[in-house]
N, CA and C atoms of all chains as a GROMACS GRO file, in nm:
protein
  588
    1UNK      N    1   0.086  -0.119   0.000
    1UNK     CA    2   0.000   0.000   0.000
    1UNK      C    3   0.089   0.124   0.000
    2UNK      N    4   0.103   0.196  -0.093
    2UNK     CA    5   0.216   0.320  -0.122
    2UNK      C    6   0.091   0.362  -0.189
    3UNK      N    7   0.112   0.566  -0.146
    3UNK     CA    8  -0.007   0.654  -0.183
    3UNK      C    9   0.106   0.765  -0.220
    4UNK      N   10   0.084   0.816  -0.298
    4UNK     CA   11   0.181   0.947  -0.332
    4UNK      C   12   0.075   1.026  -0.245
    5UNK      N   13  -0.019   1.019  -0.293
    5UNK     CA   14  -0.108   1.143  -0.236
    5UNK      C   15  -0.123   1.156  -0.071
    6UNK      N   16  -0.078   1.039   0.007
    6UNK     CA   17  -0.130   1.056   0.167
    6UNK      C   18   0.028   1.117   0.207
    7UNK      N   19   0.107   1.065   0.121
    7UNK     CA   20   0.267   1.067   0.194
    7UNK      C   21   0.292   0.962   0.256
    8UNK      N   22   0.241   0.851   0.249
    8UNK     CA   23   0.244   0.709   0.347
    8UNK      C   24   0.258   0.600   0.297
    9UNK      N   25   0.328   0.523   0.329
    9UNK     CA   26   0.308   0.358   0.277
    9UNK      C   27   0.306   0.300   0.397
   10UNK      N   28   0.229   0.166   0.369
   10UNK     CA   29   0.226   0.060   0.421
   10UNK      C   30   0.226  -0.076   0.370
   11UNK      N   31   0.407  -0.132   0.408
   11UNK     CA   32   0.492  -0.258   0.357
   11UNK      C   33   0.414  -0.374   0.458
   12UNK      N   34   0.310  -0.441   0.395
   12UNK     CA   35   0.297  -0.605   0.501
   12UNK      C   36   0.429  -0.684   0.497
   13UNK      N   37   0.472  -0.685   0.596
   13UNK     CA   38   0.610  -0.755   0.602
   13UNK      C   39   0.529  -0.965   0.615
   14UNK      N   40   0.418  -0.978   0.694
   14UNK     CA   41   0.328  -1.070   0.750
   14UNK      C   42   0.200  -1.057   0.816
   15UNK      N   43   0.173  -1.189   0.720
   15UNK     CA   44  -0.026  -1.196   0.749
   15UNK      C   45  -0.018  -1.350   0.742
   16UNK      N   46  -0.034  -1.380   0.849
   16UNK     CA   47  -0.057  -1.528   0.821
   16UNK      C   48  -0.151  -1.614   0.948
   17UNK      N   49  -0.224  -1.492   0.936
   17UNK     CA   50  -0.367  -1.569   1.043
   17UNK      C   51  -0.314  -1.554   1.170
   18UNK      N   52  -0.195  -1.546   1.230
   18UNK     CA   53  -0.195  -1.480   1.375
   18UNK      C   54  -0.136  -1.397   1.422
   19UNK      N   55  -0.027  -1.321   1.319
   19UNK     CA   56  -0.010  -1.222   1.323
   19UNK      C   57   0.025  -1.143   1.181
   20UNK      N   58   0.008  -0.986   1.190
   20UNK     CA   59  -0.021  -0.937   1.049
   20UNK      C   60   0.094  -0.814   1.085
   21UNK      N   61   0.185  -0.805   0.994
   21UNK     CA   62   0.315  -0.726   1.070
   21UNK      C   63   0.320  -0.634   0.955
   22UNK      N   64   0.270  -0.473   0.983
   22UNK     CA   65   0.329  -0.363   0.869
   22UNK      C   66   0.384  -0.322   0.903
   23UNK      N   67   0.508  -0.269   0.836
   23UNK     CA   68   0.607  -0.147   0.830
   23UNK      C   69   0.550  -0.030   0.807
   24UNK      N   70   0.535   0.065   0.865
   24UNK     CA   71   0.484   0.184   0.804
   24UNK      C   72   0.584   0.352   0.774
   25UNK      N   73   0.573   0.380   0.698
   25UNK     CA   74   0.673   0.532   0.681
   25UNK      C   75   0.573   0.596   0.599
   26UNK      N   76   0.590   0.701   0.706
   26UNK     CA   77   0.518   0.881   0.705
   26UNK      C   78   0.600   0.982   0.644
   27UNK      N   79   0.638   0.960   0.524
   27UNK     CA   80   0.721   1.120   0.463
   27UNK      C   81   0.663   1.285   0.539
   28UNK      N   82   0.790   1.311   0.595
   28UNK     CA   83   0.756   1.468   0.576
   28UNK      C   84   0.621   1.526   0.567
   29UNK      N   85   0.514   1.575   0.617
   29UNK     CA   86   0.440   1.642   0.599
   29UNK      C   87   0.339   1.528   0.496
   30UNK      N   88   0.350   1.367   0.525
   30UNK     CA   89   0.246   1.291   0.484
   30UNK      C   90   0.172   1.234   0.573
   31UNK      N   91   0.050   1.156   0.548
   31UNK     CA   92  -0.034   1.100   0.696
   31UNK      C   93  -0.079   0.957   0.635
   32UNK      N   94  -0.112   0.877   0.777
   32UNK     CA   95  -0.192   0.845   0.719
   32UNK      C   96  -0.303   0.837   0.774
   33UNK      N   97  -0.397   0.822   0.673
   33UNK     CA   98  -0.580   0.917   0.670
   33UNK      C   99  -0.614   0.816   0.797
   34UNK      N  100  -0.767   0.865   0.842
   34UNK     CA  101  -0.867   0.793   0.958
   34UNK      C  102  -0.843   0.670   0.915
   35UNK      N  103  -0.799   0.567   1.015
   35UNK     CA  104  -0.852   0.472   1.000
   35UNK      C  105  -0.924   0.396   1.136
   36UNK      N  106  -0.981   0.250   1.129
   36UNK     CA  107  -0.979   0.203   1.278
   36UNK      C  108  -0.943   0.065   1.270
   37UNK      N  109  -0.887   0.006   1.385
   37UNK     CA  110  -0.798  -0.082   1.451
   37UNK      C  111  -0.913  -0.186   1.429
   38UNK      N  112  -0.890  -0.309   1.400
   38UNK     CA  113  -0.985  -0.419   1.389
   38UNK      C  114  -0.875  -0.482   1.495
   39UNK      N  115  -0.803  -0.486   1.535
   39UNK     CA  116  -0.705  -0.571   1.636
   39UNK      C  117  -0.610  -0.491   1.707
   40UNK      N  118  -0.611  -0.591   1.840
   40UNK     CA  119  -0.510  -0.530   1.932
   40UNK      C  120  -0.397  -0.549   1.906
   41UNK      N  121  -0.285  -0.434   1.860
   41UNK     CA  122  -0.206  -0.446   1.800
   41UNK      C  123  -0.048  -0.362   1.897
   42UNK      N  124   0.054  -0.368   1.804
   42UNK     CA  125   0.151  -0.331   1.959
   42UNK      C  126   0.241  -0.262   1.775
   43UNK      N  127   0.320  -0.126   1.812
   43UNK     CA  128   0.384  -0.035   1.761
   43UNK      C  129   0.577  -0.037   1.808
   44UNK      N  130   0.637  -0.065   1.726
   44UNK     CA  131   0.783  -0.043   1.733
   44UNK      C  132   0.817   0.048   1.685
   45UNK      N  133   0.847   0.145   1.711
   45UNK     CA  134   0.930   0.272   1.622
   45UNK      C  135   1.076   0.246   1.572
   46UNK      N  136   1.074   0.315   1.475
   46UNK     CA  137   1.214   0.240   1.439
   46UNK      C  138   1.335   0.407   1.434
   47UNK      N  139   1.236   0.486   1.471
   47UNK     CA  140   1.297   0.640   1.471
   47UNK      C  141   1.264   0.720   1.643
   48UNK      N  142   1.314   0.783   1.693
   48UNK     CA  143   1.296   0.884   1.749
   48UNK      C  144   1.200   0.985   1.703
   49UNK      N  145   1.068   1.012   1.711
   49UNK     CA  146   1.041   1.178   1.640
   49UNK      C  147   0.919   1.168   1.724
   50UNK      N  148   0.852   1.272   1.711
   50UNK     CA  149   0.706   1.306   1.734
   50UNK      C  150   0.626   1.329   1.582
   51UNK      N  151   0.546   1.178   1.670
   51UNK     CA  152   0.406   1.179   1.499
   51UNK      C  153   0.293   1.248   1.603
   52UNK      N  154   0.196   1.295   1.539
   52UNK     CA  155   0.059   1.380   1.573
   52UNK      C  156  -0.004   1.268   1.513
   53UNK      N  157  -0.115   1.269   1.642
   53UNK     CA  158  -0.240   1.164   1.626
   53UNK      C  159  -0.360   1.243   1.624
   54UNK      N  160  -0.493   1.227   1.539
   54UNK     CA  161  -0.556   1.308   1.592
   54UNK      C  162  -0.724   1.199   1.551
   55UNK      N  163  -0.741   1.168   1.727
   55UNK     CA  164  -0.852   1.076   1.701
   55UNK      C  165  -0.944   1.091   1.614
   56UNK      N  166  -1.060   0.997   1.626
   56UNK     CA  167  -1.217   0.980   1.565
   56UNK      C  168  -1.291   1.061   1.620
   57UNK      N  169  -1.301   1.083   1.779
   57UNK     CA  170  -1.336   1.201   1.831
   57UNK      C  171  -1.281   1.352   1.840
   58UNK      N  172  -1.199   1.335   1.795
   58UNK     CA  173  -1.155   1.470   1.725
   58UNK      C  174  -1.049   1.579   1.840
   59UNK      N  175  -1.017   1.453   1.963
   59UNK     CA  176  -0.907   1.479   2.013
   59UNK      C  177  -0.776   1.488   1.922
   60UNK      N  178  -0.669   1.520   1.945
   60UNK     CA  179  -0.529   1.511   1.921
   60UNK      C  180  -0.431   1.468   2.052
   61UNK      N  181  -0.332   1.441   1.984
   61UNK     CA  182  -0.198   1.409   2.068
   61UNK      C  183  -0.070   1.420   2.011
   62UNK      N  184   0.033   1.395   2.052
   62UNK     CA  185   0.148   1.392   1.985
   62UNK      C  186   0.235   1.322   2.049
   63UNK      N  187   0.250   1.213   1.989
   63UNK     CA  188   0.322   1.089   2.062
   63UNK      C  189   0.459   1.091   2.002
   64UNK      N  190   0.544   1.120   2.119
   64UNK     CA  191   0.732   1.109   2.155
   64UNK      C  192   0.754   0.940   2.102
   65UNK      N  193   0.792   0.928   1.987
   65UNK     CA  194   0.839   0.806   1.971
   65UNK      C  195   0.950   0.761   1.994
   66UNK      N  196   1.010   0.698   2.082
   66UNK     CA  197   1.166   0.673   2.096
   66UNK      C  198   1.187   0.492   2.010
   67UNK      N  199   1.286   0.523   1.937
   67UNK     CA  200   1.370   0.396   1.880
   67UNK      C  201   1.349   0.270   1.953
   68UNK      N  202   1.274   0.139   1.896
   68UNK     CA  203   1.296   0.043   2.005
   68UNK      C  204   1.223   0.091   2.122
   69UNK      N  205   1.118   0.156   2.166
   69UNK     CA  206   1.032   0.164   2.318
   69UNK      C  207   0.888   0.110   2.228
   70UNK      N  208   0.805   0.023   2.246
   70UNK     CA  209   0.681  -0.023   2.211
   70UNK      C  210   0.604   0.038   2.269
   71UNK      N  211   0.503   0.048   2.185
   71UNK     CA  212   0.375   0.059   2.278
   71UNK      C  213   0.245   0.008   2.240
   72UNK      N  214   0.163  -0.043   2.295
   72UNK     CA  215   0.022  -0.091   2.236
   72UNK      C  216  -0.141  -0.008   2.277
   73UNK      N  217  -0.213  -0.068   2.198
   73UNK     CA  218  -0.322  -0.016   2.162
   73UNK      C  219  -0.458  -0.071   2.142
   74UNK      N  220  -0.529  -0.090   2.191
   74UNK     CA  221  -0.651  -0.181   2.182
   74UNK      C  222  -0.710  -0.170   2.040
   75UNK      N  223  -0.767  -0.304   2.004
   75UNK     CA  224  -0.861  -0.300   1.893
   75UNK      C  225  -0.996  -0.167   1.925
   76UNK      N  226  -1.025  -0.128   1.788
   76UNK     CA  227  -1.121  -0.014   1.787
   76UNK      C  228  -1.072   0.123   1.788
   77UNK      N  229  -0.922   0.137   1.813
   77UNK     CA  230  -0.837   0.232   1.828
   77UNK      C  231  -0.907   0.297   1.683
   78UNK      N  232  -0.966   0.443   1.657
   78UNK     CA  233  -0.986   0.491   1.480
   78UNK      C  234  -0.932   0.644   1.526
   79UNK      N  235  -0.806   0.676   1.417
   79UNK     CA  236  -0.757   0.825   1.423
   79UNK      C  237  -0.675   0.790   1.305
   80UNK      N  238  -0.570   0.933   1.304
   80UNK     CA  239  -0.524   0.949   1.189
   80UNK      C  240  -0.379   0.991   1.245
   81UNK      N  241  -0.293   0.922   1.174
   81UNK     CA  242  -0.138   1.005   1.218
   81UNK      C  243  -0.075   1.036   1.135
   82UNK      N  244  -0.003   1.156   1.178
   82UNK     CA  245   0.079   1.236   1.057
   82UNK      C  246   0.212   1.292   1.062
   83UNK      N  247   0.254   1.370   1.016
   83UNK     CA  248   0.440   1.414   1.030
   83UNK      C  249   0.410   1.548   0.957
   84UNK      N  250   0.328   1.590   1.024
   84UNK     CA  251   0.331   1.766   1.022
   84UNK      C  252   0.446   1.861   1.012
   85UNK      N  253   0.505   1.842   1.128
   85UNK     CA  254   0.682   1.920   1.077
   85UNK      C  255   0.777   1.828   1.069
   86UNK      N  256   0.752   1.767   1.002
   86UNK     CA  257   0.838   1.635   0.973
   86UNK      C  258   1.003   1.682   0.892
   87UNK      N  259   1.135   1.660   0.934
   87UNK     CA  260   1.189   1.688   0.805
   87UNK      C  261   1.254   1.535   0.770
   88UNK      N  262   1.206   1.418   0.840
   88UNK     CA  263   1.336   1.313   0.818
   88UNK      C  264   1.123   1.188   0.822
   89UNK      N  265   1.144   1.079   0.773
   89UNK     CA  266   1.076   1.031   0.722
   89UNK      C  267   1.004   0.944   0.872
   90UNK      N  268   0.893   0.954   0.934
   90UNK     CA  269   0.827   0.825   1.054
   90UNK      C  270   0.794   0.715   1.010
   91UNK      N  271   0.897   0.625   1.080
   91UNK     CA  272   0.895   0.479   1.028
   91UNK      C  273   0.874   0.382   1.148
   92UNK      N  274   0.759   0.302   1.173
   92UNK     CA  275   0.751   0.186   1.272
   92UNK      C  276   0.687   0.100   1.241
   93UNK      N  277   0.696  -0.005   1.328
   93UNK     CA  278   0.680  -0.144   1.259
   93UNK      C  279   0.535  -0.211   1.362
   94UNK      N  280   0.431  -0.182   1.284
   94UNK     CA  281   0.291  -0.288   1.368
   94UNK      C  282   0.266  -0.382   1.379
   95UNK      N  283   0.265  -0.462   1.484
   95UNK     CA  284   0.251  -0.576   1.530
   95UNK      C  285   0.061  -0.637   1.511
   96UNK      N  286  -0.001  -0.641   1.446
   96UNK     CA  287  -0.174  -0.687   1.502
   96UNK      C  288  -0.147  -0.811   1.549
   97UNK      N  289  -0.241  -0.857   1.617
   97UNK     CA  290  -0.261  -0.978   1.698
   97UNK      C  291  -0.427  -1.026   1.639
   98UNK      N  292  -0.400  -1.135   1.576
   98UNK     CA  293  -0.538  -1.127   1.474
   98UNK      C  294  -0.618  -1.246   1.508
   99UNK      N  295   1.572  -0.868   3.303
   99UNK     CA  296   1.686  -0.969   3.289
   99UNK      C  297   1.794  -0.899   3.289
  100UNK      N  298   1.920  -0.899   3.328
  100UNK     CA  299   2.010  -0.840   3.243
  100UNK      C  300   2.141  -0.921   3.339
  101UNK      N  301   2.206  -0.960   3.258
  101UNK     CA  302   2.334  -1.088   3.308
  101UNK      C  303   2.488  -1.013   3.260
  102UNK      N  304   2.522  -1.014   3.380
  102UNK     CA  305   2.694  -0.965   3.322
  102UNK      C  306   2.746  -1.105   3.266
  103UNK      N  307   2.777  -1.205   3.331
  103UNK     CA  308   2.779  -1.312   3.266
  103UNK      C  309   2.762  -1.327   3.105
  104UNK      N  310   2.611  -1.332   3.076
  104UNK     CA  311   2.588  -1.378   2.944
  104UNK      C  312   2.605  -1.247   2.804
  105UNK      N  313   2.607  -1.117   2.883
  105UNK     CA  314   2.642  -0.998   2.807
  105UNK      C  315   2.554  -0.995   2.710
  106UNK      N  316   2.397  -1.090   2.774
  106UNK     CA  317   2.278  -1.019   2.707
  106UNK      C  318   2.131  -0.937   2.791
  107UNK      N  319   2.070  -0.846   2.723
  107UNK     CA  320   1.968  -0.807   2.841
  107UNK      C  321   1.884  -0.810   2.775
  108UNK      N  322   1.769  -0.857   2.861
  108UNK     CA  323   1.609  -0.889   2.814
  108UNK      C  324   1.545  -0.744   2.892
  109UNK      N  325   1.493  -0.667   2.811
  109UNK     CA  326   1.419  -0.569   2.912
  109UNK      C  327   1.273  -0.600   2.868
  110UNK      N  328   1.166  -0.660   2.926
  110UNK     CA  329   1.053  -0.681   2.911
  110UNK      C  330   0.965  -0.536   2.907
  111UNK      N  331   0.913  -0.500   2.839
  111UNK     CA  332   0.856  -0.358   2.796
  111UNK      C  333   0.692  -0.385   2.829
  112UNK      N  334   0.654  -0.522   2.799
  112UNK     CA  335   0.515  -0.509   2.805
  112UNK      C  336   0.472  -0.645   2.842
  113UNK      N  337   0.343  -0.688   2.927
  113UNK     CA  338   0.332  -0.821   2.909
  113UNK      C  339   0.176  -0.782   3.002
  114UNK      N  340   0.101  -0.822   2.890
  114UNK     CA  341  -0.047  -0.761   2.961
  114UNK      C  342  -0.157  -0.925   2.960
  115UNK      N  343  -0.095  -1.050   2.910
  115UNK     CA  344  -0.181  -1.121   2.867
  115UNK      C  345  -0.244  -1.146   2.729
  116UNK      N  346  -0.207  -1.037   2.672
  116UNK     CA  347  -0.268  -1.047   2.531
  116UNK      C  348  -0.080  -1.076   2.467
  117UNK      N  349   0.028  -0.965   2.459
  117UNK     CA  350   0.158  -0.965   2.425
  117UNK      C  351   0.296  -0.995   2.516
  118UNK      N  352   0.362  -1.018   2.516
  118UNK     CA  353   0.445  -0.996   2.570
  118UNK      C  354   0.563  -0.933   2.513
  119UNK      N  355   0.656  -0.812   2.508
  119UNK     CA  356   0.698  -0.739   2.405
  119UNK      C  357   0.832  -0.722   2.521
  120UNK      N  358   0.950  -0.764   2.448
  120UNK     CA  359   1.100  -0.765   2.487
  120UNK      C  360   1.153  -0.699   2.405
  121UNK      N  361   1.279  -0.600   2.491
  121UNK     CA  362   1.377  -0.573   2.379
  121UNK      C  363   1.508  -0.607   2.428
  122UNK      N  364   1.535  -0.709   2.325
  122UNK     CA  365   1.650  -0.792   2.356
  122UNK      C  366   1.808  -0.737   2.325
  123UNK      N  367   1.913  -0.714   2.383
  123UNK     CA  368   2.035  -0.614   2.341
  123UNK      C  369   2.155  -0.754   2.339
  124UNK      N  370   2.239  -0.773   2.264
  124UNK     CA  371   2.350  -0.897   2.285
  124UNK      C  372   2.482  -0.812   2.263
  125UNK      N  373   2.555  -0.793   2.355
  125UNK     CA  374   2.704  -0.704   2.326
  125UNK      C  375   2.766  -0.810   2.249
  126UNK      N  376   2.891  -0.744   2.170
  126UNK     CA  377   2.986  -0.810   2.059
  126UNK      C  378   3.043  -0.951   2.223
  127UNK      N  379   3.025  -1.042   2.156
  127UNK     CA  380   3.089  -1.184   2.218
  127UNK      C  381   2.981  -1.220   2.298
  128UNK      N  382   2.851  -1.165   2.340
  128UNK     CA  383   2.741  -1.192   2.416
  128UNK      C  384   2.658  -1.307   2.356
  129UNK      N  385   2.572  -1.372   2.482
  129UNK     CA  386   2.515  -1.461   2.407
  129UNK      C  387   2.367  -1.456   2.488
  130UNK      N  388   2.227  -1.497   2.457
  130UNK     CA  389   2.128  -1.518   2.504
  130UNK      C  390   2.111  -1.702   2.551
  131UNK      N  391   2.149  -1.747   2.657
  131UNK     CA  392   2.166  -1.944   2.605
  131UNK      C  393   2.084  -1.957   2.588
  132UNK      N  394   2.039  -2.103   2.573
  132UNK     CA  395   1.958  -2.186   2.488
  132UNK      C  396   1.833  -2.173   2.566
  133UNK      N  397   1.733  -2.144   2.510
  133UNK     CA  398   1.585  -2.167   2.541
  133UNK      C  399   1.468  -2.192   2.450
  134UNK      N  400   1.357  -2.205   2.558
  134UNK     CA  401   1.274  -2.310   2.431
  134UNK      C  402   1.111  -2.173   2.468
  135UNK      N  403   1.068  -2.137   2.277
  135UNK     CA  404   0.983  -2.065   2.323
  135UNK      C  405   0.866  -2.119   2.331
  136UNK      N  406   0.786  -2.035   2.418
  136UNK     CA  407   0.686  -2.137   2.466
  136UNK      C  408   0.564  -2.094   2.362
  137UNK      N  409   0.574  -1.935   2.323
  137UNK     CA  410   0.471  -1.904   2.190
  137UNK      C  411   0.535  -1.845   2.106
  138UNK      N  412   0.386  -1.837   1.994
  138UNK     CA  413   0.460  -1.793   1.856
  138UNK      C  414   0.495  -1.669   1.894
  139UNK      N  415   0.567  -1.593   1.807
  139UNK     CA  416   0.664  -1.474   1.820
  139UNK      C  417   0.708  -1.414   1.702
  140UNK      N  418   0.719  -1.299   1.664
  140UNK     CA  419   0.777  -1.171   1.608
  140UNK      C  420   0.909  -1.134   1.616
  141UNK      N  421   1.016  -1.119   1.544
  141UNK     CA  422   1.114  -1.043   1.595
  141UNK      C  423   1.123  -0.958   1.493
  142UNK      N  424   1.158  -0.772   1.520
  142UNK     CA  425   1.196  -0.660   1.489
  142UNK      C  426   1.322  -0.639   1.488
  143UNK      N  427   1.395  -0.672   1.431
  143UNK     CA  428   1.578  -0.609   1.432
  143UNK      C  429   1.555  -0.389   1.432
  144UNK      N  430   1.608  -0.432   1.554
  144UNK     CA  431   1.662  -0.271   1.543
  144UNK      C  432   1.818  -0.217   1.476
  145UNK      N  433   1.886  -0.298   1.418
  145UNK     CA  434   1.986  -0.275   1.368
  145UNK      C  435   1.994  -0.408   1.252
  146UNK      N  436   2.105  -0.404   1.147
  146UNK     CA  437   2.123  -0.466   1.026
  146UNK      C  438   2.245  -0.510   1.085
  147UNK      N  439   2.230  -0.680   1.113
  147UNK     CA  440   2.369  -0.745   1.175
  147UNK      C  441   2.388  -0.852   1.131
  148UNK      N  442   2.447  -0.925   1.142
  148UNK     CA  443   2.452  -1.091   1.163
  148UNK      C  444   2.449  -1.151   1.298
  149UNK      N  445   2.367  -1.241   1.346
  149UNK     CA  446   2.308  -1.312   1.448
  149UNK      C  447   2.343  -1.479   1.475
  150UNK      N  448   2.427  -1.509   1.505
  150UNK     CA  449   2.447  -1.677   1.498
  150UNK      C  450   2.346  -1.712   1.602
  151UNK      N  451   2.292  -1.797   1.513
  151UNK     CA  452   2.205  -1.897   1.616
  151UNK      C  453   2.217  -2.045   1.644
  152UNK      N  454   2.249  -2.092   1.717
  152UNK     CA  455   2.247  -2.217   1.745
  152UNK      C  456   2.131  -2.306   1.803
  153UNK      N  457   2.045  -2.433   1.709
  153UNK     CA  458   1.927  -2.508   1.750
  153UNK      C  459   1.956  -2.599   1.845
  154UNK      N  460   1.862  -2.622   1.892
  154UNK     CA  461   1.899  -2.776   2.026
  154UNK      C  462   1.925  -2.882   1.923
  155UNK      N  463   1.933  -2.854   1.842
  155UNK     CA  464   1.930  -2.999   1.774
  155UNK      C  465   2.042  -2.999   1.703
  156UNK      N  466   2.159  -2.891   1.741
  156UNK     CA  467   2.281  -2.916   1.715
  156UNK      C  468   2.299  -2.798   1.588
  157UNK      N  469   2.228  -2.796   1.506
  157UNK     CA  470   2.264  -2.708   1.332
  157UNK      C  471   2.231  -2.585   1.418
  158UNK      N  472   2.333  -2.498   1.295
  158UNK     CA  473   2.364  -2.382   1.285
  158UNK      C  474   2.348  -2.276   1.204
  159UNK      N  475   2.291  -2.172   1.257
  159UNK     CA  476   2.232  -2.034   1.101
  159UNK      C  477   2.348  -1.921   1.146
  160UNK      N  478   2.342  -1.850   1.018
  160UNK     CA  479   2.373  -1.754   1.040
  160UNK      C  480   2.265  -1.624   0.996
  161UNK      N  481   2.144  -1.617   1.110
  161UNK     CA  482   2.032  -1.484   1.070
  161UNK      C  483   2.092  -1.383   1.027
  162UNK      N  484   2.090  -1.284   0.907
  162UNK     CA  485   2.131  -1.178   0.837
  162UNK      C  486   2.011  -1.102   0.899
  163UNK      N  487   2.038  -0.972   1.026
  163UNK     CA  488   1.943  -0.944   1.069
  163UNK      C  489   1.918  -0.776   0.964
  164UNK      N  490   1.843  -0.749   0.932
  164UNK     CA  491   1.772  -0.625   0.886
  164UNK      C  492   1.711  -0.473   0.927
  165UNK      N  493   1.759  -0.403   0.985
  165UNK     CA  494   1.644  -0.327   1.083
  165UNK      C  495   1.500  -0.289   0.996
  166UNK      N  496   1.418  -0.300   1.121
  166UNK     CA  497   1.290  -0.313   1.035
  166UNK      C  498   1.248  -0.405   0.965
  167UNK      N  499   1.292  -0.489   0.938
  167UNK     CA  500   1.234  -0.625   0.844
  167UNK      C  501   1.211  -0.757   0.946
  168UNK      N  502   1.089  -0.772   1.019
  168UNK     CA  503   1.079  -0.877   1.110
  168UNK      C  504   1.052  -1.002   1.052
  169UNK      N  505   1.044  -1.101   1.127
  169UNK     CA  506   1.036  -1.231   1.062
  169UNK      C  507   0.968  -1.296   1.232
  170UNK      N  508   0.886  -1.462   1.162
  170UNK     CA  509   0.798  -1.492   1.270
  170UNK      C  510   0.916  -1.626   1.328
  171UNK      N  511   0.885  -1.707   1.412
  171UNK     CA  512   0.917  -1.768   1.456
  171UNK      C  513   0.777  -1.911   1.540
  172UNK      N  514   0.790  -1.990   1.529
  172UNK     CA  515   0.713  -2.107   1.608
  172UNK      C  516   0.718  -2.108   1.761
  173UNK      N  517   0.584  -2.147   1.807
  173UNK     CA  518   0.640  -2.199   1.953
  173UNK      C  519   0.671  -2.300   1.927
  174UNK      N  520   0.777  -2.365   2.070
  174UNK     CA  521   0.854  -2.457   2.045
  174UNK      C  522   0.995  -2.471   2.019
  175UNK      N  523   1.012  -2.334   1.918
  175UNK     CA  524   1.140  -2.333   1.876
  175UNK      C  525   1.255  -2.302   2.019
  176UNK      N  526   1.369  -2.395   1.995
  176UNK     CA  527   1.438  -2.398   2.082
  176UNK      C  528   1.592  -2.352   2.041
  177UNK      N  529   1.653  -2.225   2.083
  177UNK     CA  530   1.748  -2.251   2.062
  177UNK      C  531   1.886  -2.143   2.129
  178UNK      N  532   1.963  -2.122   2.085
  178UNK     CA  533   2.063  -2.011   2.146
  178UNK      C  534   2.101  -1.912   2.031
  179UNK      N  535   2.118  -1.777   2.102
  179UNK     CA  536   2.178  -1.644   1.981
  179UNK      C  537   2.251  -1.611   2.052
  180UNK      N  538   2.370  -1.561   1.964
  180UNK     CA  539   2.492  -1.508   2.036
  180UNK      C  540   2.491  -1.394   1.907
  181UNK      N  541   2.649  -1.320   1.918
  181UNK     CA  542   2.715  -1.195   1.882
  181UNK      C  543   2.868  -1.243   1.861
  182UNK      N  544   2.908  -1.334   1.787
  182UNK     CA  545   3.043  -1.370   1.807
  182UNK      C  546   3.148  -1.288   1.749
  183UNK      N  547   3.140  -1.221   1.665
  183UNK     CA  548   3.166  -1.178   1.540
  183UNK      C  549   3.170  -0.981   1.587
  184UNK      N  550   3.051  -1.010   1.697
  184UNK     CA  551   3.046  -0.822   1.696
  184UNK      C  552   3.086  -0.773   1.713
  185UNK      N  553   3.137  -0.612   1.643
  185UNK     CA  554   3.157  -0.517   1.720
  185UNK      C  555   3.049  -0.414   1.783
  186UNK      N  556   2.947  -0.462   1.755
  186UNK     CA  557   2.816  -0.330   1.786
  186UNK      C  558   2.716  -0.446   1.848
  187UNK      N  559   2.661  -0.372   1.936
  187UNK     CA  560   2.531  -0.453   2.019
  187UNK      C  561   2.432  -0.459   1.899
  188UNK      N  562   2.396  -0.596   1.906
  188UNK     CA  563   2.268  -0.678   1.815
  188UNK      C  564   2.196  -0.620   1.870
  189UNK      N  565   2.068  -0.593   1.878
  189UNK     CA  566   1.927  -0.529   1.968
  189UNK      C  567   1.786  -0.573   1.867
  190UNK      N  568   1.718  -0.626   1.917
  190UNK     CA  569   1.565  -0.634   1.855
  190UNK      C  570   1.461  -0.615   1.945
  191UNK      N  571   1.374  -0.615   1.888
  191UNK     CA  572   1.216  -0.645   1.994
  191UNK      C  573   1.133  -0.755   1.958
  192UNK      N  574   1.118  -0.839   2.045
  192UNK     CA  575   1.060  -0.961   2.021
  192UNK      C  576   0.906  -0.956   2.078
  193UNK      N  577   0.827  -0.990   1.978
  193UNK     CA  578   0.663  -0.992   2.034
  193UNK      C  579   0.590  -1.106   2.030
  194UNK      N  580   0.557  -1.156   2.168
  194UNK     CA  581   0.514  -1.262   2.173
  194UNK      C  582   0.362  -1.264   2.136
  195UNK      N  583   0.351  -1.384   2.108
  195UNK     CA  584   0.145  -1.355   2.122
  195UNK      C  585   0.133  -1.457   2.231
  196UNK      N  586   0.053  -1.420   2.302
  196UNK     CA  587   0.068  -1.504   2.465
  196UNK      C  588  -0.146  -1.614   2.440
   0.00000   0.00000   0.00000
């Protein structure tokens, strides 16, 4: 899944019925659009930066990603994340649990 | 975990029942010994290395590790990783599905 237009791809590294593993990278000032979580899934960053989240309810956040620190997220999770002042590319690796 | 001895550290990051999420570090000559996993599993290379692994069943790999490019693993699988070769700490994150 590569979009010129969002600024985002998403590489399935694995899907094989119990776990579904994307790579994801956020160019500079790309996002990617609403979506929602069908699974409880767990996030590796593979960079240091701050991506901007900005829920379904129309909260925001801005999550400090450090290299190697995980974090997870319940199924139903629906928002959108982006690299607003981005100058170097957000890249981490999703774990779903399917 | 963390063993002067084996000159590897397990820092367990998460373990809620649903994941269990390690980030595993092996210094150059370090080794993790032999163990047997009990579930299936994920591993995330945070760095692009080479990984010797040794199976209970005697044979020998040499994992060409990738950063960012994970690969799955079986429960069951039994075996030992070392760093023989290193000069830079191996490091991944390993995600269990519990």
């Amino acid at each position: 899944m590569s979009d010129e237009n969002t600024g985002s791809t998403g590489e399935i590294q694995l899907d094989n019925g119990v776990f579904r593993v994307t790579r994801w990278t956020i160019q500079p000032n790309g996002v990617i659009p609403m979506h929602k979580h069908e699974y409880e899934y767990v996030v590796i960053p593979m960079v240091t930066d701050a991506m901007h989240v900005r829920n379904s309810d129309g909260t925001s956040i801005v999550a400090d990603l450090e290299a190697g620190v995980s974090y997870t997220r319940a199924a139903g999770s629906e928002h959108e994340v982006s690299n607003p002042d981005g100058t170097d590319d957000i890249v981490f690796v999703e774990v779903e649990r399917l």
